[in-house]
MOPAC internal coordinates of N, CA, C and O (Angstrom, degrees):
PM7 1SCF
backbone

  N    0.0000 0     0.00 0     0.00 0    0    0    0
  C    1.4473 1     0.00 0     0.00 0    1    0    0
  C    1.5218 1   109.22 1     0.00 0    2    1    0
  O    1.2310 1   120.10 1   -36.65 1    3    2    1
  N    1.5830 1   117.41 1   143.35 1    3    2    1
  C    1.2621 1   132.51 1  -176.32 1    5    3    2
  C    1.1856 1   107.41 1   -63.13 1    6    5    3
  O    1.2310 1    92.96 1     4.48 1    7    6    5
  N    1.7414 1   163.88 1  -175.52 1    7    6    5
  C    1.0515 1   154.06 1    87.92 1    9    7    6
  C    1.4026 1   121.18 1   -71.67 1   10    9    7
  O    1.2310 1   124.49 1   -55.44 1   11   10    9
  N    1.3483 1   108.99 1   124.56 1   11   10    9
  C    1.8507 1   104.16 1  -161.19 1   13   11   10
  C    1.4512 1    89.20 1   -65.80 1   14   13   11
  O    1.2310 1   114.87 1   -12.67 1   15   14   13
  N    1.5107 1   127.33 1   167.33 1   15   14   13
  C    1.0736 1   147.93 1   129.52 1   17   15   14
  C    1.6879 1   135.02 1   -92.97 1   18   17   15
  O    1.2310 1   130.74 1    -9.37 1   19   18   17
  N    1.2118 1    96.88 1   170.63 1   19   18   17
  C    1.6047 1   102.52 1  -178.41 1   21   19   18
  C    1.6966 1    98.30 1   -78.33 1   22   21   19
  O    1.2310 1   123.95 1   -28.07 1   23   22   21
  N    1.1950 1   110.03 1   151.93 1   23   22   21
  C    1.0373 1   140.36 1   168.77 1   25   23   22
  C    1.4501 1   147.12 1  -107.82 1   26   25   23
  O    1.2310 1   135.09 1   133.77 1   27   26   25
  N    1.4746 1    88.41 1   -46.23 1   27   26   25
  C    1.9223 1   115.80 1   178.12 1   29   27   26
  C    1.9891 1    82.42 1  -164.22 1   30   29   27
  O    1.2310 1   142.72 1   -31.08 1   31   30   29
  N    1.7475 1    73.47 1   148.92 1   31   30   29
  C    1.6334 1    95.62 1   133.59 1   33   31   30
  C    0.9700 1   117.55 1  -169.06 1   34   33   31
  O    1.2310 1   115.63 1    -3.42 1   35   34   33
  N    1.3554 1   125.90 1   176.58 1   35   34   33
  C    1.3615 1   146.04 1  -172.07 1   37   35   34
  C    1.2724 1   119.15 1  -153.95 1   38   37   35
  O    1.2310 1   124.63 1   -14.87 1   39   38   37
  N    1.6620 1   108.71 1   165.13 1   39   38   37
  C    1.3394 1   134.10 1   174.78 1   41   39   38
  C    1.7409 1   126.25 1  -109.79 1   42   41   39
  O    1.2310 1   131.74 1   -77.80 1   43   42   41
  N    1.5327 1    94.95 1   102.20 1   43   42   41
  C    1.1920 1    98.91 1  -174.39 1   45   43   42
  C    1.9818 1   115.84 1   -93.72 1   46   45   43
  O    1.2310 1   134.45 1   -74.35 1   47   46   45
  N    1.4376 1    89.67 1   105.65 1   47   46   45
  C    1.2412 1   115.59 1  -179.59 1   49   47   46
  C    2.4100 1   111.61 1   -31.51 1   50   49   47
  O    1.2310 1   141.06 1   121.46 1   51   50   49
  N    1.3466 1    76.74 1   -58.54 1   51   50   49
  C    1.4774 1   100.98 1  -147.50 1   53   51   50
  C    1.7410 1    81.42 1   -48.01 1   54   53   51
  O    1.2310 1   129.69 1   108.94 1   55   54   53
  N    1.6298 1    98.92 1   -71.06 1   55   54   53
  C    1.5410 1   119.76 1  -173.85 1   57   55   54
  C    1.3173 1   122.76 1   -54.05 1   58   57   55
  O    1.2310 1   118.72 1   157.08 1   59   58   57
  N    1.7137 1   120.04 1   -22.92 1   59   58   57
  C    1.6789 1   125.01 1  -168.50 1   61   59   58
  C    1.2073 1   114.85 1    72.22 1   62   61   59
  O    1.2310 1   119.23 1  -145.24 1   63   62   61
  N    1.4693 1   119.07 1    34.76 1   63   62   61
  C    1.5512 1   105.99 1  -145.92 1   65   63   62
  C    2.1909 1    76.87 1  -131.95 1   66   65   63
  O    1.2310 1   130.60 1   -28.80 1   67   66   65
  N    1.1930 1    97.16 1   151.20 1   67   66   65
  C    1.3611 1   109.92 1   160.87 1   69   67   66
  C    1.5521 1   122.96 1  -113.23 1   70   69   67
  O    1.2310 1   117.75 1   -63.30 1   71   70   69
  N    1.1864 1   121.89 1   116.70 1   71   70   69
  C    1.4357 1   110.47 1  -157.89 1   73   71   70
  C    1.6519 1   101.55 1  -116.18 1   74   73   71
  O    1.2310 1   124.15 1   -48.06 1   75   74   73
  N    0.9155 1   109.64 1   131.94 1   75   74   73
  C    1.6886 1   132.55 1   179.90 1   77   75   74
  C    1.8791 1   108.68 1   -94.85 1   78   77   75
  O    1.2310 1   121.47 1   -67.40 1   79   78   77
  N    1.5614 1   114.80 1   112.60 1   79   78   77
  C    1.2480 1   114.52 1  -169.13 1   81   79   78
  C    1.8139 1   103.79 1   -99.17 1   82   81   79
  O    1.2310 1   107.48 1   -48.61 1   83   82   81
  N    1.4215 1   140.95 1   131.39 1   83   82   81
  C    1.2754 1   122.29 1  -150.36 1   85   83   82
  C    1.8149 1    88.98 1  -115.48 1   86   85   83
  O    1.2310 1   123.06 1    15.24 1   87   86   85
  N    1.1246 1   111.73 1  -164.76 1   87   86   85
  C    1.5566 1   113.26 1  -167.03 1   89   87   86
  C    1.7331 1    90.43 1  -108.75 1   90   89   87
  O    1.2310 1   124.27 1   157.40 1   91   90   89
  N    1.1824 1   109.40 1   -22.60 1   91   90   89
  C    1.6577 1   104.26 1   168.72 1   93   91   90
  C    1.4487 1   121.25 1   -82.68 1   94   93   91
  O    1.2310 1   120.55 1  -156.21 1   95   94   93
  N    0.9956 1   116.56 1    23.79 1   95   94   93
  C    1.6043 1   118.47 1  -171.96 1   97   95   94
  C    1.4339 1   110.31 1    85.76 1   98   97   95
  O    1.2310 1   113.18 1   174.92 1   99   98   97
  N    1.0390 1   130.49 1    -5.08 1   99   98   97
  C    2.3343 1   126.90 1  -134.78 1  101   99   98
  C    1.9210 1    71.50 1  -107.77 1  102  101   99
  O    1.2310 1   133.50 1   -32.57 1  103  102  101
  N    1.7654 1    91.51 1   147.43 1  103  102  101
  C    1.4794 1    72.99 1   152.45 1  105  103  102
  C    1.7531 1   101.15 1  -138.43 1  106  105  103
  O    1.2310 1   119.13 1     1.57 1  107  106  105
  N    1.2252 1   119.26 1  -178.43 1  107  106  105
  C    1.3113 1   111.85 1   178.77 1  109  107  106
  C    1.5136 1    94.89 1  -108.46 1  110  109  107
  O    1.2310 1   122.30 1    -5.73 1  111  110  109
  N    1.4173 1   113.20 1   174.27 1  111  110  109
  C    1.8468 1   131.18 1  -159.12 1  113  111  110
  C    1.5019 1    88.26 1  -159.52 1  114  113  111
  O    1.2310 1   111.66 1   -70.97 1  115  114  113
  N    1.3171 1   133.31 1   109.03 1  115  114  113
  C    1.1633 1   167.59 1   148.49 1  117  115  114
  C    2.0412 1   118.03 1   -92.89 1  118  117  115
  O    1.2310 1   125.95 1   -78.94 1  119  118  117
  N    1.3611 1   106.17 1   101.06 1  119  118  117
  C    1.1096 1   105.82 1   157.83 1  121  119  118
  C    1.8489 1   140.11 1   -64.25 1  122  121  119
  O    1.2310 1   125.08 1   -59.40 1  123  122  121
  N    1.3584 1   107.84 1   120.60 1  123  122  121
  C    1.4899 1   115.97 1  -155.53 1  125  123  122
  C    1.6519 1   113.33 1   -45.27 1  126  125  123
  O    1.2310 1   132.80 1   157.38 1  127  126  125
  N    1.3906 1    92.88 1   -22.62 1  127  126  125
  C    1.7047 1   113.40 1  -178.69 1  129  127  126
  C    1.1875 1    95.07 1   -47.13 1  130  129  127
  O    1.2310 1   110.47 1   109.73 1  131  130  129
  N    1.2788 1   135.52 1   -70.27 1  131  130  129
  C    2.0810 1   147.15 1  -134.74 1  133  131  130
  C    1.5937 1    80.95 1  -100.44 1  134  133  131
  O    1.2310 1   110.63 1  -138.04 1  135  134  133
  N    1.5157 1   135.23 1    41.96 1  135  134  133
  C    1.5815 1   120.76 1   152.30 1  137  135  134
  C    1.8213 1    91.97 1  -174.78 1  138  137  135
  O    1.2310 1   135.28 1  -110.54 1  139  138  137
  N    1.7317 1    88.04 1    69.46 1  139  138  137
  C    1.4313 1    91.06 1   173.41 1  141  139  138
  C    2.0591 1   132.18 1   -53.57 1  142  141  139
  O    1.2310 1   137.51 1   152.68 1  143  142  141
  N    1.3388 1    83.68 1   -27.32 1  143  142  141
  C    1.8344 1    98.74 1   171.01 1  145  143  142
  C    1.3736 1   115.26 1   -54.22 1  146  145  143
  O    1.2310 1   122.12 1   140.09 1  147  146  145
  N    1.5627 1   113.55 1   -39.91 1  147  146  145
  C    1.4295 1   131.71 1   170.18 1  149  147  146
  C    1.7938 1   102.23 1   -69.81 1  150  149  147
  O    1.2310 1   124.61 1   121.89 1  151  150  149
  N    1.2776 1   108.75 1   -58.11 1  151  150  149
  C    1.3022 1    87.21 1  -164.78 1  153  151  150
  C    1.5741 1   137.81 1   -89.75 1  154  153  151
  O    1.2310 1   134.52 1  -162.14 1  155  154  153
  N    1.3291 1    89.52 1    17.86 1  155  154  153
  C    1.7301 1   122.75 1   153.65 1  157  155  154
  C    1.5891 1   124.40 1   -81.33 1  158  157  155
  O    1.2310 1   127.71 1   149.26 1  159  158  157
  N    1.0040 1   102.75 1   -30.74 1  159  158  157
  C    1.1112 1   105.10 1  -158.30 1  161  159  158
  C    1.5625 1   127.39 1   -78.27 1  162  161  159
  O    1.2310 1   110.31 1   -37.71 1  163  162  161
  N    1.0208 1   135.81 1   142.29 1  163  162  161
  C    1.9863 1   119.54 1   175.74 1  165  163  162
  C    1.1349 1   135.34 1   -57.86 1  166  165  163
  O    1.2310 1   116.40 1   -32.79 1  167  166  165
  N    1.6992 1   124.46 1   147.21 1  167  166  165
  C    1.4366 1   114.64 1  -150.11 1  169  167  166
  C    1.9188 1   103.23 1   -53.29 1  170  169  167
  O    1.2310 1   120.50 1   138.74 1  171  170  169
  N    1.5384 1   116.65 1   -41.26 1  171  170  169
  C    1.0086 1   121.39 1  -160.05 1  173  171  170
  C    1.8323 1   107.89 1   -77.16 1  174  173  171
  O    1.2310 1   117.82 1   164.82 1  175  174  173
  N    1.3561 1   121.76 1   -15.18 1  175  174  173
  C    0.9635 1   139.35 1   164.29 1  177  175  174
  C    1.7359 1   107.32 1   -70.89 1  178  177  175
  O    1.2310 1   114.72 1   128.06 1  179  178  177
  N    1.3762 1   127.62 1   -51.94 1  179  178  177
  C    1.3463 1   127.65 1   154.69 1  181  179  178
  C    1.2938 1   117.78 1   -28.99 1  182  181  179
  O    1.2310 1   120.73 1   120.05 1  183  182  181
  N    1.3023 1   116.21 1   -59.95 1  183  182  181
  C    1.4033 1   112.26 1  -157.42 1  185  183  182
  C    1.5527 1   104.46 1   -85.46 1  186  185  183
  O    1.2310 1   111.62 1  -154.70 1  187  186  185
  N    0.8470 1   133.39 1    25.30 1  187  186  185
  C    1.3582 1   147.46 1  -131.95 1  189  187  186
  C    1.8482 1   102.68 1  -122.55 1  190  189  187
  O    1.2310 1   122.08 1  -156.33 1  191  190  189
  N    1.0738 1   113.61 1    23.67 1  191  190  189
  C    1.2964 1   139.06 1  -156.72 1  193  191  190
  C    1.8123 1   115.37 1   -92.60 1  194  193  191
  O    1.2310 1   128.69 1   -56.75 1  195  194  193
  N    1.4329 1   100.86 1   123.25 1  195  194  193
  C    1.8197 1   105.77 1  -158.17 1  197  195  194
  C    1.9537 1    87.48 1  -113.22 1  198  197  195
  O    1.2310 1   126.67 1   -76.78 1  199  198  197
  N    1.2801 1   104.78 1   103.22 1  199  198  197
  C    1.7933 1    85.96 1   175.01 1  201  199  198
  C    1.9320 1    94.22 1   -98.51 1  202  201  199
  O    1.2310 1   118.30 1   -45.56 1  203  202  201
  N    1.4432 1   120.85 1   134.44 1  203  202  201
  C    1.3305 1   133.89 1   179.01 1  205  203  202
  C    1.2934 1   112.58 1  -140.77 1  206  205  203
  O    1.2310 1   123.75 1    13.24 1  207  206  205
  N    1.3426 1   110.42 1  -166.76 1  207  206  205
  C    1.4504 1   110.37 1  -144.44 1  209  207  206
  C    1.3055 1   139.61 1    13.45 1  210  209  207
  O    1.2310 1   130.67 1  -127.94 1  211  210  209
  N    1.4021 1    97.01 1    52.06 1  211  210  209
  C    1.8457 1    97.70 1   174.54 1  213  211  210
  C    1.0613 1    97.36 1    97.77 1  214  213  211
  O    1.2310 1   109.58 1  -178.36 1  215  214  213
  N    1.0657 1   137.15 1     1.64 1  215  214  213
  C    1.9517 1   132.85 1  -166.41 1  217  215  214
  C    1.6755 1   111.77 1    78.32 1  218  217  215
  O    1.2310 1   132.90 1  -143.57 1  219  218  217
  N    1.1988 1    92.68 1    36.43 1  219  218  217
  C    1.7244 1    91.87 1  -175.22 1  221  219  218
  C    1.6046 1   103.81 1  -111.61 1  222  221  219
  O    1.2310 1   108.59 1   178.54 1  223  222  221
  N    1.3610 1   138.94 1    -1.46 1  223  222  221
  C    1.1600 1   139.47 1   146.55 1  225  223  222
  C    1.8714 1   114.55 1  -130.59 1  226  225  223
  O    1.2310 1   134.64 1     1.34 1  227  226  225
  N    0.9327 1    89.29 1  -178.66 1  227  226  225
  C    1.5376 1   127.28 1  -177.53 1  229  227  226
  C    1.7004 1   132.79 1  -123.93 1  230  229  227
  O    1.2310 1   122.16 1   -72.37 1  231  230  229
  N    1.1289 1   113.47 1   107.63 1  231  230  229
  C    1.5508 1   113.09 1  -168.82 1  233  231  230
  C    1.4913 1   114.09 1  -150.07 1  234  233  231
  O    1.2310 1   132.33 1   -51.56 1  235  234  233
  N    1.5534 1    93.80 1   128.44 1  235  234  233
  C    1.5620 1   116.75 1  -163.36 1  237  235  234
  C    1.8864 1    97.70 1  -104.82 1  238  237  235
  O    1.2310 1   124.40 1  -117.64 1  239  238  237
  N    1.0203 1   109.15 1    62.36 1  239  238  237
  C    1.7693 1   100.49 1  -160.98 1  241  239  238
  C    1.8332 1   101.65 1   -59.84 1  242  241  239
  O    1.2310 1   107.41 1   152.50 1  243  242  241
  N    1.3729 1   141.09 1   -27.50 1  243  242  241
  C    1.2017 1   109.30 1  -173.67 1  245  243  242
  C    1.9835 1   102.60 1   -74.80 1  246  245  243
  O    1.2310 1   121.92 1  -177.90 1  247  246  245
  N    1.2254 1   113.93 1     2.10 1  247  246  245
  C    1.5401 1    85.60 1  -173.01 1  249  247  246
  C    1.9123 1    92.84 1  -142.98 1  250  249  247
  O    1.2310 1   128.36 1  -146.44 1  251  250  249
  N    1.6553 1   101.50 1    33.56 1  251  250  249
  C    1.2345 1    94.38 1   156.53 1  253  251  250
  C    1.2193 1   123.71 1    69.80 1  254  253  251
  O    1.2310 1   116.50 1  -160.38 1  255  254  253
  N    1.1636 1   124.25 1    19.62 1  255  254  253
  C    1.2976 1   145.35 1  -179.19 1  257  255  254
  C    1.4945 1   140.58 1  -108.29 1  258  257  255
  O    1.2310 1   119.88 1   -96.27 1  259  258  257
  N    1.5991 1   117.84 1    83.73 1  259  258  257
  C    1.3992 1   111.29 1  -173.18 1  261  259  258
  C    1.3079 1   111.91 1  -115.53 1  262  261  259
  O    1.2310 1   124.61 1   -20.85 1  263  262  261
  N    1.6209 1   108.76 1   159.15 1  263  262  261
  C    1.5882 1    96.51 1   170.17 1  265  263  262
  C    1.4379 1    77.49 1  -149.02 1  266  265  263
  O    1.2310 1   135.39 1   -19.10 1  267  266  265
  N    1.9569 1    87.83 1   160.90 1  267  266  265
  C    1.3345 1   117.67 1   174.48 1  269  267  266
  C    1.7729 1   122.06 1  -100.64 1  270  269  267
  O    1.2310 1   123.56 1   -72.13 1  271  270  269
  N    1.2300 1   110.79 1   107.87 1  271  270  269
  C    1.1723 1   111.76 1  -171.27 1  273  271  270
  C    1.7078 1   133.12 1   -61.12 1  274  273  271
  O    1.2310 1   128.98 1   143.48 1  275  274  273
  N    1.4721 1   100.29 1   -36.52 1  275  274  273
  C    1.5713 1   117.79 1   163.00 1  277  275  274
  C    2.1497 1    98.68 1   -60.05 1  278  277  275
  O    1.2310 1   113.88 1   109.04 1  279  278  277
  N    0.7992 1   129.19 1   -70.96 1  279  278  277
  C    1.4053 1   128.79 1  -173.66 1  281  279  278
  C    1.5373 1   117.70 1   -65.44 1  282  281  279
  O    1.2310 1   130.82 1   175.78 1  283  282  281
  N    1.7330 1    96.74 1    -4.22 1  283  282  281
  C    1.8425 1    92.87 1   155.78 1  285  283  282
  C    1.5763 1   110.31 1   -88.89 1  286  285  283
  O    1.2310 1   123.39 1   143.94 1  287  286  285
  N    1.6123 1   111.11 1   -36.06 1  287  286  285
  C    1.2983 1   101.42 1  -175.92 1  289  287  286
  C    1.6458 1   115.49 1   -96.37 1  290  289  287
  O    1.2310 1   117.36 1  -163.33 1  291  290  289
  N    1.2457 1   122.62 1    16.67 1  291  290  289
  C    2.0100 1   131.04 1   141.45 1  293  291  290
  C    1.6318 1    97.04 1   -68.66 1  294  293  291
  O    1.2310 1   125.03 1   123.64 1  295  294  293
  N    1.1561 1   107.94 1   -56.36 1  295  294  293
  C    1.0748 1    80.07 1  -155.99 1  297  295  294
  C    2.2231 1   113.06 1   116.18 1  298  297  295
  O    1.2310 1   132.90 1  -154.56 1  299  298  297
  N    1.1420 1    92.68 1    25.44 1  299  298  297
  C    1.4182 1   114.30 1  -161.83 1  301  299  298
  C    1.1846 1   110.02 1  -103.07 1  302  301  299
  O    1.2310 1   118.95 1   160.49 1  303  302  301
  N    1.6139 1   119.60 1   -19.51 1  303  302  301
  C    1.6362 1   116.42 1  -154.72 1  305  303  302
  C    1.5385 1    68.14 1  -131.07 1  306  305  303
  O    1.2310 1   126.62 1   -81.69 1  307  306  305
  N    1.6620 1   104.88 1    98.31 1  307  306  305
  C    1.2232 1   121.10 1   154.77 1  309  307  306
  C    1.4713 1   137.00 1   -71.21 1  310  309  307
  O    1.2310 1   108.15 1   -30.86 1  311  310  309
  N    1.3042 1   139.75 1   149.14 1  311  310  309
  C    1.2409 1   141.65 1  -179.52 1  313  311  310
  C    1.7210 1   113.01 1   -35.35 1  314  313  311
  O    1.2310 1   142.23 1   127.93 1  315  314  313
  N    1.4161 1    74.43 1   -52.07 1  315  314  313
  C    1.9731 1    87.39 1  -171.37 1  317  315  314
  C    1.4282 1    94.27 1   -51.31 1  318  317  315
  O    1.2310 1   102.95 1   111.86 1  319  318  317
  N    1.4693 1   148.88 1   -68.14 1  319  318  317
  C    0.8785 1   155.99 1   -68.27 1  321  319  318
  C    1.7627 1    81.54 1  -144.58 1  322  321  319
  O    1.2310 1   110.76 1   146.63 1  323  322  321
  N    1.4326 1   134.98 1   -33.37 1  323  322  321
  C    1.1346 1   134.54 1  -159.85 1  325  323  322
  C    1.8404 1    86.75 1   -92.05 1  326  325  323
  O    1.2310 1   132.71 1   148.03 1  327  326  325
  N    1.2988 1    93.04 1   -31.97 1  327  326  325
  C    1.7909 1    90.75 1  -162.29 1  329  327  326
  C    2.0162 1   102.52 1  -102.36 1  330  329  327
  O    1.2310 1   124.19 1  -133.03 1  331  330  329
  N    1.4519 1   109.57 1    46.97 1  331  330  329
  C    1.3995 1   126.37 1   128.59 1  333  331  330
  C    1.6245 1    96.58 1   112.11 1  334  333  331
  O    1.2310 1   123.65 1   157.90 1  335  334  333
  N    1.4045 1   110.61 1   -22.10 1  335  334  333
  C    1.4407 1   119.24 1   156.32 1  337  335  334
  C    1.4458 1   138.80 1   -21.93 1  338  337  335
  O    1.2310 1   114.24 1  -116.08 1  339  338  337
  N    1.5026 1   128.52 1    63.92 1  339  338  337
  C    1.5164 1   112.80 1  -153.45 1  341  339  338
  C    1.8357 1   123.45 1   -55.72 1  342  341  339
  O    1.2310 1   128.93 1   -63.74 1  343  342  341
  N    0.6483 1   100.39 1   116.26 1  343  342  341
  C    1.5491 1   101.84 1   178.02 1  345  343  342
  C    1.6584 1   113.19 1   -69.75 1  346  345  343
  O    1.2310 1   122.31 1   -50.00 1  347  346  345
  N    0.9373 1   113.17 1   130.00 1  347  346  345
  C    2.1165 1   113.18 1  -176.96 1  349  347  346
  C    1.5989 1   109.22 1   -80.47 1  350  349  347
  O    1.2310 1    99.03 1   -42.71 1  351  350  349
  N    1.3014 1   155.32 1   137.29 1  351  350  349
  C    1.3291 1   139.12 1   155.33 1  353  351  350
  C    1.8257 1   111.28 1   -10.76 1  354  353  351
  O    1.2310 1   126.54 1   123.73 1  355  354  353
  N    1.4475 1   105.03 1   -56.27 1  355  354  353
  C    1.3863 1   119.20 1  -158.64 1  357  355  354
  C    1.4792 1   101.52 1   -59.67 1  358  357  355
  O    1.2310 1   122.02 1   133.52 1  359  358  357
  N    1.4839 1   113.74 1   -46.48 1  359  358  357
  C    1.3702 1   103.93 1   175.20 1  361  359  358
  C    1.3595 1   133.32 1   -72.05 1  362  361  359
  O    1.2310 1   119.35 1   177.61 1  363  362  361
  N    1.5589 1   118.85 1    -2.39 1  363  362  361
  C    1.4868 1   112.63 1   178.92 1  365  363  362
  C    1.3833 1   113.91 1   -97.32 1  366  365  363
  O    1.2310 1   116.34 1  -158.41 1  367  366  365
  N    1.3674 1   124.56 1    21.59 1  367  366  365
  C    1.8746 1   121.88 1   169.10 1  369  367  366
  C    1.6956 1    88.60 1   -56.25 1  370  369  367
  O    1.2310 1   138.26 1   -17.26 1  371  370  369
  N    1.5388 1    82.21 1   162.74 1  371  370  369
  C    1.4408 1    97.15 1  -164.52 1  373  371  370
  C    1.9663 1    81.88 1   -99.33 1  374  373  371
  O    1.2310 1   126.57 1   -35.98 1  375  374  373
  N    1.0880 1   104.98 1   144.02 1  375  374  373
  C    1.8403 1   107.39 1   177.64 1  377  375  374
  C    1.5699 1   118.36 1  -115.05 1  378  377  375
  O    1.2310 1   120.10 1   180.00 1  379  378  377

């Protein structure tokens, strides 16, 4: 089996929402709240978006901002964890 990758993303103003476009069509919908760096940040600073390794992350380098796309779709980059909670290596095995 394939693992989709990222493709695009963007910042949807209207909604607050950051949306993740996948290589399978799927997309993810992320509220701007759980990536406060993003939702500070300026529109042109938004768009400001590095997708690498294959589309397997996400990186906003002027405002410090990465995410991992495989550990959005485990299911690894928990709520707690978006909302300032440090997560340890040890705790993100998948269970």
């Amino acid at each position: 089996m394939i693992r989709p990758i990222a493709i695009e993303a963007e910042i949807n103003k209207a909604d607050q929402q950051l949306i993740i476009r996948l290589s399978n069509d799927a997309e993810l919908r992320y509220p701007l709240t759980k990536f406060p760096n993003l939702a500070h940040a300026s529109a042109d600073q938004q768009q400001a978006v590095t997708i690498w390794g294959g589309g397997q992350f996400l990186r906003w380098e002027s405002v410090d901002e990465g995410i991992s796309v495989p550990q959005l779709l485990a299911g690894v980059c928990s709520w707690a964890m978006l909302e300032g909670e440090p997560i340890h290596s040890s705790d993100t095995a998948i269970r």
